[in-house]
C-alpha positions in Angstrom: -27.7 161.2 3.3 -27.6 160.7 7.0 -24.4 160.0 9.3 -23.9 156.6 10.3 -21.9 156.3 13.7 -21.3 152.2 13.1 -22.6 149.7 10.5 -25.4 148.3 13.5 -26.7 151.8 12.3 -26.3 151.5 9.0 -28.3 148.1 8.8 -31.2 149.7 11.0 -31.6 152.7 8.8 -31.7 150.6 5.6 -33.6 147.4 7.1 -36.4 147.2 4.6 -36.5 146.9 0.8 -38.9 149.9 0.3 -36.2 152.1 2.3 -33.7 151.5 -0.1 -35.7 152.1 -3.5 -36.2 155.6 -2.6 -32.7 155.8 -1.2 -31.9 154.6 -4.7 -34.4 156.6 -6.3 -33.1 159.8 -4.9 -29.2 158.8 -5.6 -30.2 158.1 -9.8 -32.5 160.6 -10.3 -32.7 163.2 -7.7 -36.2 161.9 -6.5 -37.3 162.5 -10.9 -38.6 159.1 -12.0 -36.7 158.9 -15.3 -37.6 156.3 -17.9 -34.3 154.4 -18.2 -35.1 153.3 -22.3 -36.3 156.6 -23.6 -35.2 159.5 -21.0 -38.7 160.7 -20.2 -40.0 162.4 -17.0 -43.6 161.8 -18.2 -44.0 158.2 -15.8 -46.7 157.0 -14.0 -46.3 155.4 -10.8 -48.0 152.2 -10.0 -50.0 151.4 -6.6 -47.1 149.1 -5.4 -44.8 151.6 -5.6 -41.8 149.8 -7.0 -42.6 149.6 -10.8 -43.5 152.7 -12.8 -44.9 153.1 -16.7 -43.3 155.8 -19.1 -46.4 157.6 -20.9 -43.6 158.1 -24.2 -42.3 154.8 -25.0 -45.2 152.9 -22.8 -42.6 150.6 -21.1 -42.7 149.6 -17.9 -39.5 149.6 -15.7 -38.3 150.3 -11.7 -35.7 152.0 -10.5 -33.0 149.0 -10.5 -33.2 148.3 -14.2 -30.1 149.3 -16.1 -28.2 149.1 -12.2 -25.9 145.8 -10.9 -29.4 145.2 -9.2 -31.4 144.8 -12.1 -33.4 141.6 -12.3 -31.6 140.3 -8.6 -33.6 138.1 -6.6 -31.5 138.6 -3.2 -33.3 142.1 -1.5 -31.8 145.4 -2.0 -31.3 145.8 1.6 -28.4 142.8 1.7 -27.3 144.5 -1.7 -26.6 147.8 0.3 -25.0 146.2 3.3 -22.4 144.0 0.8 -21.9 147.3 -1.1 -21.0 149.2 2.3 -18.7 146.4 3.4 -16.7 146.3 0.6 -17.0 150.2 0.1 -15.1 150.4 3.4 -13.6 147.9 4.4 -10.1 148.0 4.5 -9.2 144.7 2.3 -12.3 143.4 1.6 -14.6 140.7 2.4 -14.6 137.0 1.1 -17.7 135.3 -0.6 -17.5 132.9 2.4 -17.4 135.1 5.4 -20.7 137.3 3.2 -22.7 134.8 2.3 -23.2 134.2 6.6 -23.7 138.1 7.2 -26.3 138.0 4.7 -27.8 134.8 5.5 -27.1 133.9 1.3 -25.3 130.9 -0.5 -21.6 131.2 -1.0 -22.3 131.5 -4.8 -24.8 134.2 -4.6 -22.3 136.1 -2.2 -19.4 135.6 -4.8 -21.4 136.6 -7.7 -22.4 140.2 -5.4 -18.8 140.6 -4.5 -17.6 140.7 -8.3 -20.8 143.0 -9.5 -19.9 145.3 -6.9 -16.6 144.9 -7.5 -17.1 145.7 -11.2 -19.4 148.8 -10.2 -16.2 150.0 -8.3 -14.1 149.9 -11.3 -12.1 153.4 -12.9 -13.9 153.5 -16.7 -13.1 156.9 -17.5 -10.1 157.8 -15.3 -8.5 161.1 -14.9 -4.9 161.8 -16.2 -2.3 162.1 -12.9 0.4 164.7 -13.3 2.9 166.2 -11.1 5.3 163.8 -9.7 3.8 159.9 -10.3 5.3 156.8 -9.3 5.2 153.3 -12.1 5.9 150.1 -11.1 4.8 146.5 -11.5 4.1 143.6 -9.1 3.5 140.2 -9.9 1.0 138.1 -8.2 0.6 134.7 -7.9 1.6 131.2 -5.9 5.4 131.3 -5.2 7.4 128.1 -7.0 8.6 127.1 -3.8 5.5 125.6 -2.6 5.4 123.4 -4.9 6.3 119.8 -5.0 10.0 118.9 -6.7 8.3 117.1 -9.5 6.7 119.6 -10.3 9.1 122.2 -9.7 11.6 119.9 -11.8 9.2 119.9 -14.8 8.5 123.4 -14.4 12.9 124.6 -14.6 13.1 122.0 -16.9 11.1 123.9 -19.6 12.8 126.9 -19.4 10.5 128.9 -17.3 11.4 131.2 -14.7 9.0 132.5 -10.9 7.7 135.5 -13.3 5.8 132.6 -15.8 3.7 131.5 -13.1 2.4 134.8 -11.5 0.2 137.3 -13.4 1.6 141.2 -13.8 0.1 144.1 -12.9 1.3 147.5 -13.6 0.6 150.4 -11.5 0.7 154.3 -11.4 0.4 156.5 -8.6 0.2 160.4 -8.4 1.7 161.4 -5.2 0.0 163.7 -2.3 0.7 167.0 -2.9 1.3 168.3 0.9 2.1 171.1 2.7 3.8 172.0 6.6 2.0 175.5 8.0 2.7 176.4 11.7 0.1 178.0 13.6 1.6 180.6 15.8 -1.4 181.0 18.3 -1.0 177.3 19.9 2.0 176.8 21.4 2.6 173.1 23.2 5.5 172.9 25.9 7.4 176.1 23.5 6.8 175.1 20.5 4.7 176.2 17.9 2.2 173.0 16.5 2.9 172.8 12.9 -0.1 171.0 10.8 0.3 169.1 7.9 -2.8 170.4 4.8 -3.1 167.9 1.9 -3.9 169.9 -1.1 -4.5 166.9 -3.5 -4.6 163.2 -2.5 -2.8 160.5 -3.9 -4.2 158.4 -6.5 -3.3 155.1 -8.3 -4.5 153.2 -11.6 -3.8 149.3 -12.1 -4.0 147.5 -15.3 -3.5 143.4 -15.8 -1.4 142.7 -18.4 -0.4 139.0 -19.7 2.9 140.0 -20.5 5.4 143.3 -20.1 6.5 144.5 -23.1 7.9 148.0 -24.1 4.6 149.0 -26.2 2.5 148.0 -23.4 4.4 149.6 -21.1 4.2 152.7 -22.9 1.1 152.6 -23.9 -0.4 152.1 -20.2 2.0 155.0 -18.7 0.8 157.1 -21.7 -3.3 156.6 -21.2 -2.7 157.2 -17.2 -0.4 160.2 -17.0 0.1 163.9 -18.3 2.8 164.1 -20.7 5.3 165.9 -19.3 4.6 164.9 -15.6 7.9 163.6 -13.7 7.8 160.4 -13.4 9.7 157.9 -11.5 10.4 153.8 -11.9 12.7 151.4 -11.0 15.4 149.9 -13.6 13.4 148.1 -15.3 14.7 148.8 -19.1 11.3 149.5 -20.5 10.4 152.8 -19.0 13.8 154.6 -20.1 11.6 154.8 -23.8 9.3 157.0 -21.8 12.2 159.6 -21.2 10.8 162.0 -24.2 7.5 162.0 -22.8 8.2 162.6 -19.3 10.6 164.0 -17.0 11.8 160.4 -16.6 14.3 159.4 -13.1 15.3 155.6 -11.8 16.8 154.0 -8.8 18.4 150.6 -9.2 16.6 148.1 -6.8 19.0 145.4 -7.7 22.0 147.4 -6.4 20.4 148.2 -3.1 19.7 152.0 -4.3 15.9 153.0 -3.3 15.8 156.4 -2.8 17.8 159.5 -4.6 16.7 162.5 -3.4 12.4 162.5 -4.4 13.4 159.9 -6.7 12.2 156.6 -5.4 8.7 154.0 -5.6 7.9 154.1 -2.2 4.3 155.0 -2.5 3.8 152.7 -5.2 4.9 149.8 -3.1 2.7 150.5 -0.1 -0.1 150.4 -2.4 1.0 146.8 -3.9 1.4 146.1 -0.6 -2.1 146.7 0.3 -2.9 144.8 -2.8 -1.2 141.9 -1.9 -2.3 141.4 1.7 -5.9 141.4 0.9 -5.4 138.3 -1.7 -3.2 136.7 1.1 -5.1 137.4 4.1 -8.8 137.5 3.1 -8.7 135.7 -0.7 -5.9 133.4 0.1 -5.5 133.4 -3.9 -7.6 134.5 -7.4 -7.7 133.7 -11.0 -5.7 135.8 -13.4 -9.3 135.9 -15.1 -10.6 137.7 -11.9 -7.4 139.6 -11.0 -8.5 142.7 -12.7 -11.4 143.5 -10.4 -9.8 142.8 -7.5 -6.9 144.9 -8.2 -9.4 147.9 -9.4 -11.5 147.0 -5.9 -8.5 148.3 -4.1 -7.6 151.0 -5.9 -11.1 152.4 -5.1 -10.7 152.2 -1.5 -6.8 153.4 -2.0 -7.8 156.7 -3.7 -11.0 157.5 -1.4 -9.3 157.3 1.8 -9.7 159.9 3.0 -13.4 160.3 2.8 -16.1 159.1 5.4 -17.3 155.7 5.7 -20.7 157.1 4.4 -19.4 159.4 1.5 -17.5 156.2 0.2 -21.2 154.2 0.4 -22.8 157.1 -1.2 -20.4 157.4 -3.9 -20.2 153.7 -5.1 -24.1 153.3 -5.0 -24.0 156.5 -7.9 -21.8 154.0 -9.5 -24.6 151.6 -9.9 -25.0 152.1 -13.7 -24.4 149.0 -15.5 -24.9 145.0 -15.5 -23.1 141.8 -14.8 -24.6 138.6 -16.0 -23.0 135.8 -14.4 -22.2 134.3 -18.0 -20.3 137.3 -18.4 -18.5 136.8 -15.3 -17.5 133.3 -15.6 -17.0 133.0 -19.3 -13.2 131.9 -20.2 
């Protein structure tokens, strides 16, 4: 795919609706109409262009059926712009601030923001290994801000901050790096040493309802290689993970964060990241919704390095897949 310098590019190369079908019909099936029901490469294109007929099973389909855009009344070219925005932009986008870029209702833009978002999610993800990082962070509206009756009520009944925030555990495999001089530039005497990352860093996210040793378990053992080295904080639940893995703490409650490579540094910046984008652009979600938007920044978090364009290209090969907003919104 072409190199896009800016967005104002972006927009002008994919302006029409016709540009991005064949975008999209190139991405799916390498510029092969396929019949989406039955498989077959025996279709026949229609004069319009946009719908073709499979000669096998004698159905009649077009490229965005069995895709997030199938059956979408808003054009694909405002489809590819929100899908570029939130590909790449650094904590997202809100329904409100799309819906006036695309010139949409704040509903429609909402309902694009969580099919995308669900198009960005990890179904299949890979094991980490090497050294990986657990932790969990808890999300939600701080008891503070509420009123005293309220608050009252709330200590009253024998709840603590944790029952009114929503948990979400995390794993992170860290950068595996290395520090090689190069002898032949010299700056002011010294010889420029340059950092070459061998594998990036990656994180998984789950929502959970509640933290409980099987969960815990269960979550560290579908994310990470057995035998890896993993490192947590003191929370109690993790030390049953000590046959599985090469298993090391640090107390946060006794003011010890680092021991040696022991320590959840890189798991913090990501929760970090996490919750700035439900602060700053969200300003708060739905545990019912919490799940996407957590998986939304993972995506950006472990494609960071890549271009602005490779991160577009890659999500829109992640089109596979349908929403319905009864889906979405059911409870």
């Amino acid at each position: 795919m072409k190199e896009f310098k800016s967005i104002l590019e972006f927009q002008k190369h994919f302006d029409t609706d016709e540009k991005c079908r064949e975008h999209l019909e190139k991405t799916r099936w390498n510029g092969t109409p396929t019949c989406p029901y039955c498989g077959s490469v025996n279709v026949h294109r229609f004069p319009n262009k946009k719908k073709f007929n499979c000669r096998d099973c004698r159905k009649i389909f077009s490229v965005t059926v069995g895709t997030i855009y199938e059956n979408s009344k808003v054009p694909l070219n405002k489809w590819y712009l929100a899908t570029y925005i939130l590909a790449n932009h650094s904590k997202g986008i809100s329904s409100l601030q799309l819906s006036k870029w695309l010139e949409c209702t704040q509903k429609t833009a909402w309902f694009l923001n969580h099919r995308i978002r669900e198009m960005l999610k990890e179904n299949q993800p890979e094991l980490l290994a090497n050294e990986c990082e657990a932790d969990e962070a808890f999300i939600g509206g701080s008891v503070v801000n509420w009123s005293n009756k309220k608050r009252k009520e709330f200590i009253e009944n024998g709840r603590n901050w944790q029952q009114n925030k929503t948990m979400v555990l995390g794993v992170v495999e860290r950068e595996k790096s290395k520090i090689i001089e190069r002898p032949h530039k010299v700056i002011k005497g010294r010889t420029v040493k340059e950092k070459i990352v061998e594998k990036e860093s990656k994180v998984h996210t789950k929502v959970v309802k509640n933290i409980s040793i099987e969960g815990l378990k269960t979550f560290i053992i579908n994310n990470v290689e057995e035998g890896a080295i993993l490192y947590t904080d003191e929370l109690a639940g993790y030390k049953h993970l000590a046959t599985l893995y090469k298993h090391t703490s640090v107390n946060h409650s006794s003011g010890q964060y680092k021991i040696e490579n022991a320590h959840t540094n890189t798991i913090e910046g990501f929760w970090s990241l996490l919750k700035r984008q439900i602060v700053g652009i969200h300003h708060s979600v739905s545990e019912w919704h919490l799940e996407r938007y957590s998986q939304e920044a993972a995506y950006r978090y472990n494609r960071k390095n890549l271009t602005q364009d490779a991160k577009f290209e890659d999500a829109v090969k992640r089109c596979h897949g349908r929403l319905k907003y009864r889906e979405l919104t059911k409870r």
